[in-house]
N, C-alpha and C positions, 0 to 999 in steps of 0.2 A: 440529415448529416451523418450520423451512426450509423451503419448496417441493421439490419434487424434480423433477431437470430433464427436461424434454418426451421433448428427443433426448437419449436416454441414447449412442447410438453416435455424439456428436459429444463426447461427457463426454472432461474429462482427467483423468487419475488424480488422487491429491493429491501424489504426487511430482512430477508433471508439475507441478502449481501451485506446489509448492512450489522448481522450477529456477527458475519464470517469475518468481517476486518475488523469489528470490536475484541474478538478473541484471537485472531492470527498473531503469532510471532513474528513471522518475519516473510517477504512478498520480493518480489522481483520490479523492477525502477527500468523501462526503455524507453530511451533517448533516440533521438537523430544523432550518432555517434560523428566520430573524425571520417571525413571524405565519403562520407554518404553510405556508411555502413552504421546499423544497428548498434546500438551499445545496452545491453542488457546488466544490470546487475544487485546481486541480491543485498538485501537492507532489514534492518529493524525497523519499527513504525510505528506509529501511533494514531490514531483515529477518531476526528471528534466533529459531531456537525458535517458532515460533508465534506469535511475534510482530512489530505494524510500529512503526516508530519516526520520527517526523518533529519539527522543530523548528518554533516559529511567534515570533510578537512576544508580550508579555506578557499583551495586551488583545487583545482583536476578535472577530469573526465568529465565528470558530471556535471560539473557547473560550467564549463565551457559548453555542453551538448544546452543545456538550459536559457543558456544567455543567446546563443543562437534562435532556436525555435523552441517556446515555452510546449510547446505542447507532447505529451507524456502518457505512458501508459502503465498501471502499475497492476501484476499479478499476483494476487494470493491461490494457493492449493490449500484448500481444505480437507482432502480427502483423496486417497491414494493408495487402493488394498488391490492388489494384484489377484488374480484367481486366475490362476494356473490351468488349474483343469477345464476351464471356460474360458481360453484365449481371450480375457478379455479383463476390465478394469473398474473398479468403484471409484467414480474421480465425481470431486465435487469441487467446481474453483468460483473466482470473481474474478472479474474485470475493471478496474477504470480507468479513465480517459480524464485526462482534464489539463489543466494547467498549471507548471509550479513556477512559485516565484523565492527569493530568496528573502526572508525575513529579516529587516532594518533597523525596526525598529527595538528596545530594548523590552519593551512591552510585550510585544510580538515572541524574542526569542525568548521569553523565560517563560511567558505560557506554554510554548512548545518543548521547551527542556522541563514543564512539569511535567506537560501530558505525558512525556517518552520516561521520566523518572518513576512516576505512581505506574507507567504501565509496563515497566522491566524490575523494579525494585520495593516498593513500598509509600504508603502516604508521606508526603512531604513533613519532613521533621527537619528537628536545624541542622545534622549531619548533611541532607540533603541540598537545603537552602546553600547551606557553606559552599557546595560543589559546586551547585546550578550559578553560586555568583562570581566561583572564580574560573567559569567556563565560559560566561557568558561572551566574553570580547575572542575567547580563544577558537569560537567553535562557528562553523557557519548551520543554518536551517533552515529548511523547503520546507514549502508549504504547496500544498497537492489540490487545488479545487476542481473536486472532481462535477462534472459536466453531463458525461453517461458512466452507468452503474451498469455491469451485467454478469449472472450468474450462471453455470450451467450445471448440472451433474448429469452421472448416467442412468441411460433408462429402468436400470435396474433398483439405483437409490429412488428415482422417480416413482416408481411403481410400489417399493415400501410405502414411499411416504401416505401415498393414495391410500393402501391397503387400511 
């Protein structure tokens, strides 16, 4: 169903994908946009088990692209050092593919406004609690179940890593 990637010796493992969205800040969200264009756009995130978690406003873009066709692609860059004198780029990213759905249940979103609190701010303490329960009706949350996982970087980080 997935492609399978060209350069298999530039592949990352899925551990490897799976450190790079544990530590990512923030990834890029594409949808089947309005009238059959693309709708790309960047987000904060959280990632746990196999899955990503991001919050948006109740209305828009995104959740109209969602409600159409659940199916989503979401990009992390991990790594992005230009060299000049070598026409050329140290890029290390992920990929994945999967499914979001929008979170219902109360249960549902306040795991997911933890996971995103401890992973932009600090353990949950009752300043945070306070927020997370007076956001909970205000705010909506995706839920990302990712399907395929994939990693690339270039052959020059590749050949480090070897080294």
């Amino acid at each position: 169903m997935f492609r399978e990637m060209r350069r298999k010796n530039q592949s990352l493992s899925s551990d490897q994908c799976v450190e790079i969205l544990k530590r990512a800040t923030s990834g890029v969200l594409a949808v089947s946009g309005d009238e059959g264009y693309p709708y790309a756009v960047p987000l904060s995130f959280a990632y746990e088990d196999g899955k990503i978690y991001f919050h948006c406003a109740l209305t828009g873009h995104k959740l109209d692209a969602i409600s159409r066709n659940d199916k989503v692609s979401f990009c992390v860059i991990d790594a992005d050092q230009i060299v000049p004198a070598e026409f050329n780029t140290l890029f290390r990213s992920v990929i994945a593919f999967g499914r979001a759905r929008q979170l219902d249940r109360q249960d549902e979103k306040r795991k997911a406004l933890e996971l995103l609190a401890v992973r932009y701010d600090s353990p949950i303490d009752e300043r945070l609690e306070k927020e997370i329960e007076s956001q909970l009706e205000r705010v909506c949350l995706v839920e990302i179940a990712i399907e395929h996982l994939t990693g690339k970087q270039s052959i020059e980080l590749a050949r480090m890593e070897q080294a």
